[in-house]
C-alpha atoms as a printed R data frame, in Angstrom:
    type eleno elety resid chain resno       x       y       z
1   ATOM     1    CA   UNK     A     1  -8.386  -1.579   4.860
2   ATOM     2    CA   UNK     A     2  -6.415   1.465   3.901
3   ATOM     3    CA   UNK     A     3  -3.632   1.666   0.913
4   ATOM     4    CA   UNK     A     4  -1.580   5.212   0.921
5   ATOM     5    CA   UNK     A     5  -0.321   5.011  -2.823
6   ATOM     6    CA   UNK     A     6   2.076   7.146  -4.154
7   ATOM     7    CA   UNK     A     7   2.985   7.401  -8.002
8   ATOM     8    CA   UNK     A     8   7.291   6.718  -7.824
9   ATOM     9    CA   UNK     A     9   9.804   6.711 -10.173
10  ATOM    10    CA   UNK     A    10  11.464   4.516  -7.710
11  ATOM    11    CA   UNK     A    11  11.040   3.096  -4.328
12  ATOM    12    CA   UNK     A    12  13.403   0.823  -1.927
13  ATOM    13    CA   UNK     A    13  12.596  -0.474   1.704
14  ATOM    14    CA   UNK     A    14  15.659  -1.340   3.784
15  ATOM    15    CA   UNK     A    15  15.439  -3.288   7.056
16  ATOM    16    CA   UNK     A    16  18.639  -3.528   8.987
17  ATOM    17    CA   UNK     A    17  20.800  -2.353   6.108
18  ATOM    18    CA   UNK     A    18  19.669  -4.521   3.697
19  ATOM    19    CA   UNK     A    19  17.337  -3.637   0.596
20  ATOM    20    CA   UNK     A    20  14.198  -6.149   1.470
21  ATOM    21    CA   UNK     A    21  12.118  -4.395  -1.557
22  ATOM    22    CA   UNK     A    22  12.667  -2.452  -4.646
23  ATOM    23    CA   UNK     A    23  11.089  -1.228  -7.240
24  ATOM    24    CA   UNK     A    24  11.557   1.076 -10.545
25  ATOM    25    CA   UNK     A    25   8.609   3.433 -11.621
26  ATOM    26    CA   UNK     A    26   4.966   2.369 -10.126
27  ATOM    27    CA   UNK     A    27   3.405   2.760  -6.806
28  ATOM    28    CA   UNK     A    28   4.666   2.548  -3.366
29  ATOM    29    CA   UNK     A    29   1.912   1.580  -1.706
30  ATOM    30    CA   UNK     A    30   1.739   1.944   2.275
31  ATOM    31    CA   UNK     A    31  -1.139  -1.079   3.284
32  ATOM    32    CA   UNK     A    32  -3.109  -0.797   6.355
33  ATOM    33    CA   UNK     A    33  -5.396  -2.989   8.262
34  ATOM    34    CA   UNK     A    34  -7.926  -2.027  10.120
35  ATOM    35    CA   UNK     A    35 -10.267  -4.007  13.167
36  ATOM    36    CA   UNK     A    36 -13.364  -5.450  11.490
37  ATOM    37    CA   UNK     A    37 -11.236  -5.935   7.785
38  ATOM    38    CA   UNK     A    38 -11.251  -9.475   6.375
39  ATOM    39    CA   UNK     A    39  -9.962 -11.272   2.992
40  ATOM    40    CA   UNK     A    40 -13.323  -9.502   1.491
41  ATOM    41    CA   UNK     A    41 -11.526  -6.114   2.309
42  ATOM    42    CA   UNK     A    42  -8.424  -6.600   1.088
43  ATOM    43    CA   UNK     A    43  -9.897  -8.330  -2.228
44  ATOM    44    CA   UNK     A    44 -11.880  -5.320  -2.672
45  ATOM    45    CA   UNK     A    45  -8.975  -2.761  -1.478
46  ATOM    46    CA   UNK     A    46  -6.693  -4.512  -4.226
47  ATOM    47    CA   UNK     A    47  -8.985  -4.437  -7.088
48  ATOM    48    CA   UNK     A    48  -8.885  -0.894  -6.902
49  ATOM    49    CA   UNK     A    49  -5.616  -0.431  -6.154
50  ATOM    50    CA   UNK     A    50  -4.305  -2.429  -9.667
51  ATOM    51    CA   UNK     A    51  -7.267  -0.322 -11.212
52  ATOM    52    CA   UNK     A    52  -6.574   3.402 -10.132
53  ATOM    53    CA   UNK     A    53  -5.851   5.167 -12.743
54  ATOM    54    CA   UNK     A    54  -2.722   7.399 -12.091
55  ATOM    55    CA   UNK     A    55  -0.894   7.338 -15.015
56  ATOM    56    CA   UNK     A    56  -0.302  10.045 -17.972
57  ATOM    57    CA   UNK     A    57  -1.781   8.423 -21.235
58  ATOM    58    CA   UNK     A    58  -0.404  10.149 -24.250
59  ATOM    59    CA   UNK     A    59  -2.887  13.386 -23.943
60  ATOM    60    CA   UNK     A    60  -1.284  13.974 -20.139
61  ATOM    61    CA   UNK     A    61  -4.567  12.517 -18.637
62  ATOM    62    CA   UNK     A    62  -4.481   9.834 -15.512
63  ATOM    63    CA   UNK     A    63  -6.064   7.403 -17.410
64  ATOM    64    CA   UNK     A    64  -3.502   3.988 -17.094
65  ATOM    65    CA   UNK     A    65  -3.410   2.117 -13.900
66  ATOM    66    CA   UNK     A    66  -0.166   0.240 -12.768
67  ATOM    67    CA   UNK     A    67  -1.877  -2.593 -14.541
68  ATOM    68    CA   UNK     A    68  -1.698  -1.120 -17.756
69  ATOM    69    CA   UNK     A    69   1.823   0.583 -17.105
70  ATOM    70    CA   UNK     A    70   3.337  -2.576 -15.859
71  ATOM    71    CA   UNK     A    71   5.133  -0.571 -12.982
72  ATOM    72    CA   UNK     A    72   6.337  -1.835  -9.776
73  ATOM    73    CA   UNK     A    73   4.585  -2.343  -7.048
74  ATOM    74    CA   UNK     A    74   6.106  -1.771  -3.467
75  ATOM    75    CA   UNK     A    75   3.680  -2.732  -0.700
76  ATOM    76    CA   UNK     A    76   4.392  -1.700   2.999
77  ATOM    77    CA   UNK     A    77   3.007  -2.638   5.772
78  ATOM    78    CA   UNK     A    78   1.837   0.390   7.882
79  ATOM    79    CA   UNK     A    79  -0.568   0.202  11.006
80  ATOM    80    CA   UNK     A    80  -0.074   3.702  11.610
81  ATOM    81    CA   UNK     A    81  -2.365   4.889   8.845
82  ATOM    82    CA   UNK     A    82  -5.506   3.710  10.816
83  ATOM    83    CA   UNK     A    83  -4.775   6.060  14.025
84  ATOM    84    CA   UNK     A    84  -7.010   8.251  15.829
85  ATOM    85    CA   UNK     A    85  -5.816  11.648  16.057
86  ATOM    86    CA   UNK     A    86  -8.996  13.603  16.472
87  ATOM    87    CA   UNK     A    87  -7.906  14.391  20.520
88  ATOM    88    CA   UNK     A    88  -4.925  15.192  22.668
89  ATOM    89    CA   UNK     A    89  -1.515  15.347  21.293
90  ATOM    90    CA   UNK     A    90  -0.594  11.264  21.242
91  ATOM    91    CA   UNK     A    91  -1.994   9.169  18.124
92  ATOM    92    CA   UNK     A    92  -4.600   5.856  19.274
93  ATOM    93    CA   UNK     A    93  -4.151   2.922  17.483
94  ATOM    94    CA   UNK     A    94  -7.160   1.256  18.673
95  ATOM    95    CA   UNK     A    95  -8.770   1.081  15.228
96  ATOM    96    CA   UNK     A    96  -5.637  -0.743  13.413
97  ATOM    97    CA   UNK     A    97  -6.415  -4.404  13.806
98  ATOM    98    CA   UNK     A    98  -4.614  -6.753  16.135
99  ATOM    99    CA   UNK     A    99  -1.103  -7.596  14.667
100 ATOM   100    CA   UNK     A   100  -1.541 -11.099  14.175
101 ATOM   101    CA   UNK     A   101  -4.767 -10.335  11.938
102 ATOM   102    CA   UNK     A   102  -2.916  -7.341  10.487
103 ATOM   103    CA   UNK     A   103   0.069  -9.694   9.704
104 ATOM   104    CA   UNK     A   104  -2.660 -12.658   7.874
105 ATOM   105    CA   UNK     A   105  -4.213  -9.790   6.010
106 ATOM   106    CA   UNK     A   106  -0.982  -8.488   4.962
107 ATOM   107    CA   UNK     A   107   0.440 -11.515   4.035
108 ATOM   108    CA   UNK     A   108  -3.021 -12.303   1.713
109 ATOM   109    CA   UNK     A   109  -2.663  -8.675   0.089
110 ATOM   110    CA   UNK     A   110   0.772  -9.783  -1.143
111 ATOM   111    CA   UNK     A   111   0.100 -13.249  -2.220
112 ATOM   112    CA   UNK     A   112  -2.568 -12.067  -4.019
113 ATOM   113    CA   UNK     A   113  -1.007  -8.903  -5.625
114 ATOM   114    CA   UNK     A   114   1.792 -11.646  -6.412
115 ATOM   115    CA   UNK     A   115  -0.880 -13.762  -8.547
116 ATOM   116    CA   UNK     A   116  -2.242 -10.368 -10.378
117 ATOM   117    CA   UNK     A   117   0.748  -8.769 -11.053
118 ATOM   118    CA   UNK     A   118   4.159  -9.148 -12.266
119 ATOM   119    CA   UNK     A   119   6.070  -6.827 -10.559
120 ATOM   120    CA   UNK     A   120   5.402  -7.172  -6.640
121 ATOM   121    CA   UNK     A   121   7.989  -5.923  -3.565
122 ATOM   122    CA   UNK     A   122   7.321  -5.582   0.132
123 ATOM   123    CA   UNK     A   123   8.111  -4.343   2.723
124 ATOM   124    CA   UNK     A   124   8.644  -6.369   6.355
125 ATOM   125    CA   UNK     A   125   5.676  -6.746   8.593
126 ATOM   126    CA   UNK     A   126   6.655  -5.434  12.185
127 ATOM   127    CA   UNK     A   127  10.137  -4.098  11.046
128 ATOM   128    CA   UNK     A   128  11.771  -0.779  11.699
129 ATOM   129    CA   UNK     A   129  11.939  -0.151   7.481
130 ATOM   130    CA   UNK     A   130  13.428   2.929   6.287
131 ATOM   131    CA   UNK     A   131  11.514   3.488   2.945
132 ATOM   132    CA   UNK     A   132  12.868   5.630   0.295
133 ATOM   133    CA   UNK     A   133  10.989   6.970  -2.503
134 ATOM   134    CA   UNK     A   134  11.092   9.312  -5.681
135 ATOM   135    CA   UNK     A   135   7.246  10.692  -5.613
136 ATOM   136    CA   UNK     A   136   6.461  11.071  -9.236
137 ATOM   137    CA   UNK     A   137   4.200  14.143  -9.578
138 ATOM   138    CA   UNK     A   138   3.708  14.076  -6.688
139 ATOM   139    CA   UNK     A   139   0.740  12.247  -6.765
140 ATOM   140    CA   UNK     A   140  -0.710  10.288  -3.667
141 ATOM   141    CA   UNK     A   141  -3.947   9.291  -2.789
142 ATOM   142    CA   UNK     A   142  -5.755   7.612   0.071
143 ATOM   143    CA   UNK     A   143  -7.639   4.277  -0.347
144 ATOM   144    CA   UNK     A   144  -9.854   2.973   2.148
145 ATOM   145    CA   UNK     A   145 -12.322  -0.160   1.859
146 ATOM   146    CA   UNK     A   146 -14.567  -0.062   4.544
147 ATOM   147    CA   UNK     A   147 -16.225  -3.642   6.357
148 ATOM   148    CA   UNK     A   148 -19.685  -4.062   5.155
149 ATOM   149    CA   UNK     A   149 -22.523  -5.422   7.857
C-alpha cells in the first residue's frame, strides 16, 4: 500500500459541490492500494502513518507525529499513486489493485484510523473529488508497505 502524506494547515475534499471531508492542521493523506496488498498492509501502512514524525517539537525538530499533535487526518482514496510510468507517454495502472479490493482495503484503512484516532475525514472512493489543501512546510513524503511472501 502507498500513503502520499502531506503536513496541512488545512485540507477539504468536495465531491459534487459538497464538502465530504475536512480537516484543520494534520495530514492529508492520499491512500493507495496496490495488487498483492491485504489487511496486513494496510495495518502495517497505518502504524506508520499515525507514527511519522512530522511535526516541529519546541527545538524546530520533526519529532511529534499526528498522534501526538492531535491533528486531522484527511484520507483520500487515490489509485493513481501506484502507476507505471517508466515507458511511453500514457500512465499503466496495472499495479493498483482491482477496485473492489481497493475499495475493501480502503474502507478497512478508515475504520481502523477511525478506532486509533480522533480526528478522521475522507475522501469518496471512485469520486471525481476536488481536494484542496494548505501544505504546511511544505512537507510531503511517500509511504509504501510492500506484500511480504
Amino acid at each position: 500500500m502507498i500513503a502520499l502524506l502531506q503536513r496541512v494547515m488545512h485540507a477539504s475534499v468536495v465531491v459534487d459541490g459538497a464538502t465530504v471531508g475536512a480537516i484543520a492542521a494534520g495530514l492529508m493523506v492520499l491512500v493507495c492500494a496496490e495488487r498483492g496488498d491485504t489487511e496486513k498492509e494496510a495495518d502495517a501502512l497505518l502504524n506508520k502513518l499515525l507514527s511519522y514524525r512530522v511535526f516541529s517539537d519546541d527545538a524546530g525538530k520533526m519529532n511529534r507525529s499526528v498522534t501526538d499533535v492531535a491533528g486531522g487526518l484527511l484520507l483520500v482514496p487515490q489509485f493513481t499513486l501506484a502507476a507505471n510510468t517508466q515507458s511511453g507517454t500514457r500512465p499503466s495502472f496495472t499495479p493498483a489493485a482491482a477496485p473492489e479490493l481497493a475499495r475493501a482495503l480502503f474502507d478497512y484503512f478508515v475504520a481502523q484510523a477511525g478506532s486509533k484516532h480522533a480526528c478522521v475525514a475522507t475522501g469518496q472512493f471512485g469520486a471525481d473529488m476536488q481536494v484542496s489543501l494548505t501544505n504546511d512546510g511544505p512537507v510531503t513524503f511517500w509511504l509504501q508497505v510492500k506484500p511480504t511472501i
